[in-house]
N, C-alpha and C positions, 0 to 999 in steps of 0.2 A: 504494500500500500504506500505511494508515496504522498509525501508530507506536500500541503498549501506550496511551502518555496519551490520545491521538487518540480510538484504541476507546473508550476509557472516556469522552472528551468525549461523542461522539459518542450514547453506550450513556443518558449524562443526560438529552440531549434528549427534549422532550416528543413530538418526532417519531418518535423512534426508542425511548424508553421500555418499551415495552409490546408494541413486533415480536420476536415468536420468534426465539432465536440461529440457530439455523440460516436462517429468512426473512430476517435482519440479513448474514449473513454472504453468500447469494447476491447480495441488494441491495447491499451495499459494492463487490461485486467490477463492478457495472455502474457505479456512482459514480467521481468524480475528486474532486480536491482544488483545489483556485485558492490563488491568493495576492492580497492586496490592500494595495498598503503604506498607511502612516499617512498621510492627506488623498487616497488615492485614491479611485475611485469604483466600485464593485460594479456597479451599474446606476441611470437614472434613470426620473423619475417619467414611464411613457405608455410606458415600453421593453415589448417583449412579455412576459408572464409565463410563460416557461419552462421556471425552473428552481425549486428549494424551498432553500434552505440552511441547513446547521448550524456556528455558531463551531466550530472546533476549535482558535485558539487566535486572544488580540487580542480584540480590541472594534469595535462596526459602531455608527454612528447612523442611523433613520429618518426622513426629513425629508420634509415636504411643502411647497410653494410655495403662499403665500395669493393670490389675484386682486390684493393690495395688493402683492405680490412679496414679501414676508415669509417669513422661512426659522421654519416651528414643527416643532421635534424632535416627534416620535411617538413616538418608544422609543430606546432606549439600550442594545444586549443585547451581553453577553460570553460569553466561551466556556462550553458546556455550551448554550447558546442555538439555537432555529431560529427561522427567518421565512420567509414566503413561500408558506407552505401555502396557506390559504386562496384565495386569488386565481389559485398557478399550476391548482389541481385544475376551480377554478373557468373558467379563462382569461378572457385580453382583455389588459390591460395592470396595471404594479404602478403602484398609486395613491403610493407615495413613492420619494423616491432613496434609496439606501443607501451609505454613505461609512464608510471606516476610519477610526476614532478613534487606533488603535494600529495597527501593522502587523500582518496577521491572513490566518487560514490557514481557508478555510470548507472546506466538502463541499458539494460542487452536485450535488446529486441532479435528474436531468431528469425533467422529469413524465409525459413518457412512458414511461418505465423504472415509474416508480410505476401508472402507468395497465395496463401488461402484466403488472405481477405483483397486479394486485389483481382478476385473471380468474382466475387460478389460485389466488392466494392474499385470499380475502375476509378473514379475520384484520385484514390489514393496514388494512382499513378503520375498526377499532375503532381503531388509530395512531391517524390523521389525526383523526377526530372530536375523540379526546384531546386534540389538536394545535393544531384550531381552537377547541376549547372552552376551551382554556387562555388563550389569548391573546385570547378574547372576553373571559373572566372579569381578565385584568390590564389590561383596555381599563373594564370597566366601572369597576372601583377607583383607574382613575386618572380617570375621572371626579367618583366619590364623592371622591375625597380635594383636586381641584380645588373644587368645590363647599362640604366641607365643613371643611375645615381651614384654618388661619390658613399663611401663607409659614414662619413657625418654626417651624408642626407640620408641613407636609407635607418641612420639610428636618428636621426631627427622625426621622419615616418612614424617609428616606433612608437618614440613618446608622443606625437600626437594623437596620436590610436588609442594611448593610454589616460590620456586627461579627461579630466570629469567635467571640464568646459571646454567649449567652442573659441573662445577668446578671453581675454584677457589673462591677469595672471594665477598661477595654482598648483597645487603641491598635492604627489600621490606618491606611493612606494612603489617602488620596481617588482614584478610580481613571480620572479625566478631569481635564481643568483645572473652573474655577470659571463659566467662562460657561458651558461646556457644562452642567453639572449647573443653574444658575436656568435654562436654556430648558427641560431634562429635566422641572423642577418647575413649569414655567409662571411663573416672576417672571423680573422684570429682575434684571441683577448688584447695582445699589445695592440689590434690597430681598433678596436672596441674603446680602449685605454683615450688612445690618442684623436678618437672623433669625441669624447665626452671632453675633453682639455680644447678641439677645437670649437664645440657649443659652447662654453663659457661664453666667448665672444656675442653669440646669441641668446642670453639672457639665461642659460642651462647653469645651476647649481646640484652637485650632488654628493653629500655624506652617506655614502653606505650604499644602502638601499632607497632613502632619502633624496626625492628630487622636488625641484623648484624651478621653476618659469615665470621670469617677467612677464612675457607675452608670448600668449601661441599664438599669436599670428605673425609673430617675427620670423617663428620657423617653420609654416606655413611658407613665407616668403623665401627663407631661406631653401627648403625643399623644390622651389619652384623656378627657382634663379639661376641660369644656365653658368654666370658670372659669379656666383657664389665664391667663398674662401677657396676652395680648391676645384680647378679645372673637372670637368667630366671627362676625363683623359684619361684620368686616375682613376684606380681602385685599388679598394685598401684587401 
């Protein structure tokens, strides 16, 4: 049974977004919940694809293993988050591992469960599209913004992503340690190091975990500024 917050976690997902309350509410009652503490493991890369999940509370990272045995994060998703559409509807195996960041509470929806109710109810297929289309389009933009952006802009991105306002100025916590977030970004920690020393410049303060912003629309501008502090020439 999940709890009022849960529901609503759950109600965010792009999975679940756009399923009729009444279709939502027959699908939960075939659903369970899992638990997964902080450094455990969800599932790994080549395990069957079985099930779909949605954070309902915690944080999960996506990881794939390079041929060179290189750990590169894919994604970084917190609660209101799903994963795993694509590939369980599709079957075969999940192309990355999935690991707790924080200690975290999913919903494992089985894909069979989704498979019987989208014979009765086709609705449900507009979901998933939604589902997979969303996560194609934050696949592509982290492409574009590997490509096109300097190591300061695409962690300037970041924290815009993260503020709890639109503009002016404001203070939130970083919501993983510092290595995780330069793998999230595709740099190393030293060049992680050296785009938070070059945000100074743009109003960025940070103690610890502890950040502060004069203005996020500085870095808004700054993200958007071809002329910015360091050439796009560059990557870190």
């Amino acid at each position: 049974m999940l709890s009022p917050a849960e529901l609503k976690m759950a109600k965010r997902s792009v999975l679940f977004a756009n399923v009729p309350d009444k279709m939502l509410q027959d699908l939960l009652k075939k659903c369970h919940k899992s638990t997964c503490p902080r450094g455990g493991t969800l599932f790994v890369q080549g395990d069957p694809a079985n099930f779909m999940y949605v954070i309902l509370q915690g944080c999960v990272k996506l990881t794939r293993i390079t041929p060179g045995g290189d750990e590169v994060v894919v994604a970084v998703y917190s609660a209101g988050n799903s994963f795993g559409e694509a590939i369980a509807l599709k079957g075969g195996k999940y192309p990355v591992t999935v690991e707790a960041v924080q200690d975290s509470v999913l919903l494992q929806v089985e894909t069979r469960i989704v498979f019987d109710t989208l014979r009765t109810e086709p609705d449900l297929a507009v979901a998933m599209l939604s589902s997979t289309f969303s996560h194609l389009h934050e696949l592509v933009m982290e492409i574009e913004n590997l490509k096109a952006l300097t190591g300061a802009q695409r962690l300037a991105t970041f924290l815009i992503s993260l503020a709890p306002v639109d503009e002016g100025p404001c203070s939130f916590v970083l919501p993983y340690d510092k290595i995780l977030i330069a793998k999230r970004l595709g740099m190393k920690p030293e060049s992680l190091s050296r785009s938070f020393a070059n945000l100074r410049a743009h109003g960025v303060e940070v103690q610890r975990e502890a950040v502060t912003v004069s203005e996020i629309n500085e870095l808004k501008v700054f993200v958007s500024d071809d002329e910015s502090g360091m050439p796009k020439a560059r990557r870190s």
